[in-house]
C-alpha positions as CSV (number, residue, x, y, z in Angstrom):
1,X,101.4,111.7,101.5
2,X,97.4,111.3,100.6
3,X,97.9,114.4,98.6
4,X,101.1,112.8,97.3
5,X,99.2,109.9,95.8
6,X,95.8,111.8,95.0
7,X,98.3,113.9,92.7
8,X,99.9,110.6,91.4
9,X,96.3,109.0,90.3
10,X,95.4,112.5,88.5
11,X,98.3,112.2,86.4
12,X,98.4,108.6,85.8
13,X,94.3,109.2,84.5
14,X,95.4,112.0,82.5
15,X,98.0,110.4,80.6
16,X,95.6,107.9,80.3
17,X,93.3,109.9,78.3
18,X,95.8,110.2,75.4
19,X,93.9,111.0,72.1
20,X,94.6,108.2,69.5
21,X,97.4,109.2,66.3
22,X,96.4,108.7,63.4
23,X,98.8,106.7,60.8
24,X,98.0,106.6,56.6
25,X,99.5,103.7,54.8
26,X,99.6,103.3,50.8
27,X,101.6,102.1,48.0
28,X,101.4,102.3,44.2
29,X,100.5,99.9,41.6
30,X,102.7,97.7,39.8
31,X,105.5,98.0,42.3
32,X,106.3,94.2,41.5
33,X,107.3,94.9,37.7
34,X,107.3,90.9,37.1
35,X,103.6,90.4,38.1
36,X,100.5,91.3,38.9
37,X,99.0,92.0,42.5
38,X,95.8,90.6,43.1
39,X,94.3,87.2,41.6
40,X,90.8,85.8,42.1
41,X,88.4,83.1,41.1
42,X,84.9,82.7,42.3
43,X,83.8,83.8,45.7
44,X,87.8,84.2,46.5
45,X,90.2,87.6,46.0
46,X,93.8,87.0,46.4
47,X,97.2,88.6,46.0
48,X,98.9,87.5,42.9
49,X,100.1,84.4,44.8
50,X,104.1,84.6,43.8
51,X,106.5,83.2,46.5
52,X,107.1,86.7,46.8
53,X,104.6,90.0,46.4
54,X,107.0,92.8,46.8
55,X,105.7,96.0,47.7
56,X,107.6,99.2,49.6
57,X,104.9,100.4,51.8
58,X,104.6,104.1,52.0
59,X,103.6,105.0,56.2
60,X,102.9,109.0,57.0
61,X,102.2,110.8,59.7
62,X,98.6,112.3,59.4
63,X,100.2,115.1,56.8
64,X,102.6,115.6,59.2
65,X,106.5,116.9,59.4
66,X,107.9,113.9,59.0
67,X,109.5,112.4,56.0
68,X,107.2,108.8,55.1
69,X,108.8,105.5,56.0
70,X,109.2,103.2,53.2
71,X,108.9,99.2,54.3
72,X,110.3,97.0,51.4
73,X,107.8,94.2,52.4
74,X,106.0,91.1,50.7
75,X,101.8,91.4,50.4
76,X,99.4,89.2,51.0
77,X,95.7,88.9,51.1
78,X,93.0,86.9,50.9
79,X,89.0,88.3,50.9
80,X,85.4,86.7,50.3
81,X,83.1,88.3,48.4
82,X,79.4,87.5,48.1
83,X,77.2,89.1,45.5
84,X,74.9,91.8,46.4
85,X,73.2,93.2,43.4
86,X,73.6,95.2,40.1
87,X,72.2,98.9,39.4
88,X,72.3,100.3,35.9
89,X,75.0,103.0,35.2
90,X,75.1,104.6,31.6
91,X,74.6,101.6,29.4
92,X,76.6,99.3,32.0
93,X,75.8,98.1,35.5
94,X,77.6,98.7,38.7
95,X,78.0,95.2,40.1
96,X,78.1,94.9,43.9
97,X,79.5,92.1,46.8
98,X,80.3,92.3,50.2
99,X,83.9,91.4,51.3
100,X,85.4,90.0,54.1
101,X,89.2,89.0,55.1
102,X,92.5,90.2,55.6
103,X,95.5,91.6,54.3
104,X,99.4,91.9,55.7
105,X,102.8,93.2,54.9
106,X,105.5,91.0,56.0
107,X,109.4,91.6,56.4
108,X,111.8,89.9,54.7
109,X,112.2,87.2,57.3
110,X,108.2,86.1,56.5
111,X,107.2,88.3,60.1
112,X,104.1,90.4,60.2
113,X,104.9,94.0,59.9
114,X,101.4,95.4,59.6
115,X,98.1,93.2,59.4
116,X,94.2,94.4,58.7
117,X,90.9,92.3,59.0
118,X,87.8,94.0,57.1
119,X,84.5,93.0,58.1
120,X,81.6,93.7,56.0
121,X,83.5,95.9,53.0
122,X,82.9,96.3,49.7
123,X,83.7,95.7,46.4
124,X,82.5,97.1,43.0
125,X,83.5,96.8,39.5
126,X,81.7,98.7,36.6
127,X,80.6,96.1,33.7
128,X,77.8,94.2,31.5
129,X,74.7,92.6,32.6
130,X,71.8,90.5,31.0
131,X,72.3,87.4,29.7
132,X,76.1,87.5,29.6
133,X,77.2,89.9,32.4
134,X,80.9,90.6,32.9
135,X,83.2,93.0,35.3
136,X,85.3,95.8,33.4
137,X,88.9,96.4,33.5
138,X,88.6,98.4,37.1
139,X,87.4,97.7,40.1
140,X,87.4,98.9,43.7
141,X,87.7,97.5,47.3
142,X,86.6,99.3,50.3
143,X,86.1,98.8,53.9
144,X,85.7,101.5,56.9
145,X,84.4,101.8,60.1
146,X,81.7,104.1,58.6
147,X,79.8,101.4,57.9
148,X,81.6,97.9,59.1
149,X,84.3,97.0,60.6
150,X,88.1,97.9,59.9
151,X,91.1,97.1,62.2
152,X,94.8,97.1,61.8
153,X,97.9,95.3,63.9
154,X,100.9,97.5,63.8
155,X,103.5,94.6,64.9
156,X,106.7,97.1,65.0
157,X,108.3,98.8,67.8
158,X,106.5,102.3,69.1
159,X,107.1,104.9,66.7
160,X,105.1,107.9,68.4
161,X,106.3,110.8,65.3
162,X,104.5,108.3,63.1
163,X,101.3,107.8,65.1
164,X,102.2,104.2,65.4
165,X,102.2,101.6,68.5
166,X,102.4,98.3,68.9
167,X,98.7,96.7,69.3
168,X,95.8,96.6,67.6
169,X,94.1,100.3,66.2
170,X,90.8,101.6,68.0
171,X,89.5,103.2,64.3
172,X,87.9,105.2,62.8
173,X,90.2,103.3,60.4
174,X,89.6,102.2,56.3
175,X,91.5,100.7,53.8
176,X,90.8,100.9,50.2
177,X,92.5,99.3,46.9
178,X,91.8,99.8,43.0
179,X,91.9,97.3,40.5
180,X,92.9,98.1,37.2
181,X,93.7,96.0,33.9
182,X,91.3,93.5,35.3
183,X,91.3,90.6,33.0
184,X,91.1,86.3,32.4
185,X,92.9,84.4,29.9
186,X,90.0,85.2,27.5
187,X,90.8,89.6,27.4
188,X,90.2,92.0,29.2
189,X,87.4,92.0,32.2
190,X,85.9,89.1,33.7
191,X,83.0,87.3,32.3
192,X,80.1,85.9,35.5
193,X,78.2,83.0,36.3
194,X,74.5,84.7,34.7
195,X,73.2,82.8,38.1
196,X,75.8,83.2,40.8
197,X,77.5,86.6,39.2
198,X,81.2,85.5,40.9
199,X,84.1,85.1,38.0
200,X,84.3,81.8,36.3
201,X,87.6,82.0,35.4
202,X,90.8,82.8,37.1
203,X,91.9,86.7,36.9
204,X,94.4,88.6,38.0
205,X,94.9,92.8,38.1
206,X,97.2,95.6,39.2
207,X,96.1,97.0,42.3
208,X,97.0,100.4,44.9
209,X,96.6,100.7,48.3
210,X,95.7,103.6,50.9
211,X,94.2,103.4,54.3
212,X,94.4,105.0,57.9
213,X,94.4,103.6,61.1
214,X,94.0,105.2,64.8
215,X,96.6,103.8,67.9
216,X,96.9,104.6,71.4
217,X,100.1,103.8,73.5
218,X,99.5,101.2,76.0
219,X,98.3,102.6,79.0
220,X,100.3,100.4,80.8
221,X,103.1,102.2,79.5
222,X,101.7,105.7,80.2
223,X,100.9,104.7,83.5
224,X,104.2,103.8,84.3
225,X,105.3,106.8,82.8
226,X,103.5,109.1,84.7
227,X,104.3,107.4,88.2
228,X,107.9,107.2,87.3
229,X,108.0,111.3,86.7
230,X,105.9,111.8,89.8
231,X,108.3,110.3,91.8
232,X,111.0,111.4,90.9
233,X,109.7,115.1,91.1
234,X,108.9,114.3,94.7
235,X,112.6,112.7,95.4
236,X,113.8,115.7,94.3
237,X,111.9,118.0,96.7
């Protein structure tokens, strides 16, 4: 019986010990043909803001076998940014703020499908300095566990072939979007406080969308699991 449940413990820590799956999400700009997907003004970064920011999110399994899911799901976000600094780049500047905030895909119903909170990201945007500095038509947000803090919420069921479970990820994880036809009522690109460098008018852009995230099954579950088969085996003999 003691090397009954000595045997029992060993595989209940093993199972344990199950390596994390890695999950990649994306999707492509301009999904929502009526709009644009991300919006801004100051020190804030927003999706567009429609009653609905439809998106079909695009979830693979590390390069795997599997055929991708695609989620038909609304987007939403909403970031800080804080100015860094500028650094000349052929004739332009490469303007630089840190970001913080979240993002989520919902379901049709309004429910949380898949959330992420970045802490001390990026974003950049290639434009003019001096006395009049502006962003250009592109920019880029990025956030990782290299160097801050990115963590996702997969809200679905278990989907092991997909390297998803339900619970927060355990990284390394990143996310990363890119801007493109940035641009205010006044053309193309955003024009900058000369003091505070955040956009002084509203602006809005197309945007796409990759990241990865890292999940373990609850160990709970592969506990239970692994006593369940245990005894069982030993019923049997």
């Amino acid at each position: 019986m003691i090397r009954n449940l000595m045997t029992c413990a060993a595989l209940v820590a093993a199972a344990t010990a199950v390596p994390a799956s890695a999950a990649f999400f994306s999707f492509a700009s301009d999904a929502d043909e009526a709009s644009w997907t991300f919006a801004g003004q100051g020190a804030t970064v927003t999706d567009a803001g429609d009653a609905f920011d439809p998106q079909v999110l695009l979830v693979d399994d590390n390069n795997g076998p599997a055929f991708p899911l695609l989620l038909a799901v609304e987007f939403e976000a909403d970031f800080s940014i804080g100015y860094l600094g500028s650094v000349p780049f052929g004739g332009k500047f490469i303007h630089s703020y840190s970001l913080d905030g979240t993002f989520f895909f919902l379901d049709g119903s309004g429910a949380p499908v898949l959330g992420c909170s970045i802490e001390d990201g990026v974003l950049t945007s290639v434009g003019n300095g001096g006395a009049n500095p502006t962003w250009g038509s592109t920019a880029t947000i990025q956030g990782s566990d290299d160097y801050g803090s990115v963590q996702y919420h997969w809200y679905g069921p278990d989907m092991p072939a997909f390297g998803l479970y339900t619970g927060d990820s355990v990284g390394l994880d990143d996310a990363a979007f890119t801007l493109t036809v940035l641009h205010s009522d006044t053309g193309s690109g955003v024009n900058l406080g000369s003091t505070s460098m955040l956009p002084t008018l509203k602006w809005d852009s197309e945007g796409s969308y990759s990241g990865s995230a890292f999940f373990v099954p609850a160990p709970g579950a592969i506990g239970l699991a692994g006593i369940a088969g245990l005894l069982l085996a030993h019923r049997r003999r």
